[in-house]
C-alpha positions as CSV (number, residue, x, y, z in Angstrom):
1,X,341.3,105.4,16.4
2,X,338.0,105.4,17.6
3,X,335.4,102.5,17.2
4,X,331.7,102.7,17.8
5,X,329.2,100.7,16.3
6,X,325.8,102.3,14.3
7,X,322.3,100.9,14.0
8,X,320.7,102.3,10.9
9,X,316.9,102.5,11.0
10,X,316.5,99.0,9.2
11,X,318.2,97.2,12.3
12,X,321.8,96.8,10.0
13,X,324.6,97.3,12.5
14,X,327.9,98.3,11.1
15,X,331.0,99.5,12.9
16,X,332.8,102.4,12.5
17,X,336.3,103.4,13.3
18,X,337.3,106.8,13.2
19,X,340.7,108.8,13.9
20,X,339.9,110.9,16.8
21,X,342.7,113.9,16.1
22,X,340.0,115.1,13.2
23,X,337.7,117.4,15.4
24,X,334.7,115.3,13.8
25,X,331.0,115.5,15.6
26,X,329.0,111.9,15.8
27,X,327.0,113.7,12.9
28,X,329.8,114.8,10.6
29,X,330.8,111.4,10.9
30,X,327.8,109.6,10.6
31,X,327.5,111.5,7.1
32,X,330.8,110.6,5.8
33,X,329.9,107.0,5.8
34,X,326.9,108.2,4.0
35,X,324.5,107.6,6.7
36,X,321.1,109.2,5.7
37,X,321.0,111.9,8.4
38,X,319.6,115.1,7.5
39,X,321.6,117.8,9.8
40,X,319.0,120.7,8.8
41,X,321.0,123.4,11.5
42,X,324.7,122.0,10.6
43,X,325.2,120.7,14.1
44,X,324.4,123.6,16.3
45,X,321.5,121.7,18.4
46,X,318.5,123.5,16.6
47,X,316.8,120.9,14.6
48,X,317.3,117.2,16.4
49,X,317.3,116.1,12.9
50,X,320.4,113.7,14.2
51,X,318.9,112.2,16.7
52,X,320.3,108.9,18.1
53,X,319.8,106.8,21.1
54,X,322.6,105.2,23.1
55,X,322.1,101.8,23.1
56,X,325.6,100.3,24.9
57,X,328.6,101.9,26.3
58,X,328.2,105.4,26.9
59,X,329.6,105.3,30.3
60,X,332.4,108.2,29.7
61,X,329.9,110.4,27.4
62,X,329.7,113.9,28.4
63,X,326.3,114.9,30.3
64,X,323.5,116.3,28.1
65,X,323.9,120.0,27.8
66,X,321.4,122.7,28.0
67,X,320.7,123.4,24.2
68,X,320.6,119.6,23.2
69,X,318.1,118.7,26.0
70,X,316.2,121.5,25.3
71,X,316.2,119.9,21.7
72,X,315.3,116.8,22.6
73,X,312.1,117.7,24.5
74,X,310.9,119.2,21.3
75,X,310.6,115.1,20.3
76,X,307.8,112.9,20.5
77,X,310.4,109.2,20.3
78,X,312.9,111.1,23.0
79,X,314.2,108.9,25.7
80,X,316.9,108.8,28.6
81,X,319.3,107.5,26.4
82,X,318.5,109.9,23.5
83,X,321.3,112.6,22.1
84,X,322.1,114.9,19.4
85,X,324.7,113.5,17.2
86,X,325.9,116.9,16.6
87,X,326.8,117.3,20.5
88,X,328.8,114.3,20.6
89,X,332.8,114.7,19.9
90,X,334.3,111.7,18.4
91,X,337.1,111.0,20.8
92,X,337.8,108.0,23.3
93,X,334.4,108.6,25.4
94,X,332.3,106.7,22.0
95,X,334.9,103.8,22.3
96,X,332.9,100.7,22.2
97,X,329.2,103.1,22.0
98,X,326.2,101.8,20.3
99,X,324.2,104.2,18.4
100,X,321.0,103.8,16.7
101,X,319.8,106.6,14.0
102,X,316.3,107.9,15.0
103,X,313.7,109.4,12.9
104,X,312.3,109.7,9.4
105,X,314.5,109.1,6.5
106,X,315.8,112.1,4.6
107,X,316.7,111.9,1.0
């Protein structure tokens, strides 16, 4: 099991523990626990409508690939610490990660 911790936009922190043998994204999992993230592309790094910042741990996470910092450019609340939910594989690199959901909110 995996266990990270989320921000939602009001400041709420909750954390989260996921089975990593699933072949979940940080943005498929985010909406299973019914987190109001939008998606618009279905993960493939087109939309940064999953945005999230890093805001602990993080030390094992993969570097920022082409397509997602290409993405996050497009952004006007980017930072260092900013990624793509959809690029990030749920396995033992978010153990112990603290994510905070960025942007509007989607209904």
């Amino acid at each position: 099991m995996v266990k990270f911790t989320v921000e939602d936009r009001d400041g709420s922190r909750q954390e989260v523990e996921v089975p990593e043998d699933m072949g979940l994204n940080l943005m498929e999992t985010l909406k299973a626990f019914e987190y109001n993230i939008l998606a618009t592309c279905g993960g493939i790094a087109l939309c940064a409508t999953c945005h999230v910042k890093l805001l602990g741990g993080g030390e094992n996470l993969p570097e920022v690939g082409d397509a997602e910092g290409q993405m996050l450019d497009t952004l006007m609340d980017s930072e260092s610490n900013s990624r793509l939910a959809c690029q990030l594989k749920v396995d033992d690199t978010l153990q112990g990660c603290i994510f905070k959901i960025c942007g509007d909110e989607h209904e």
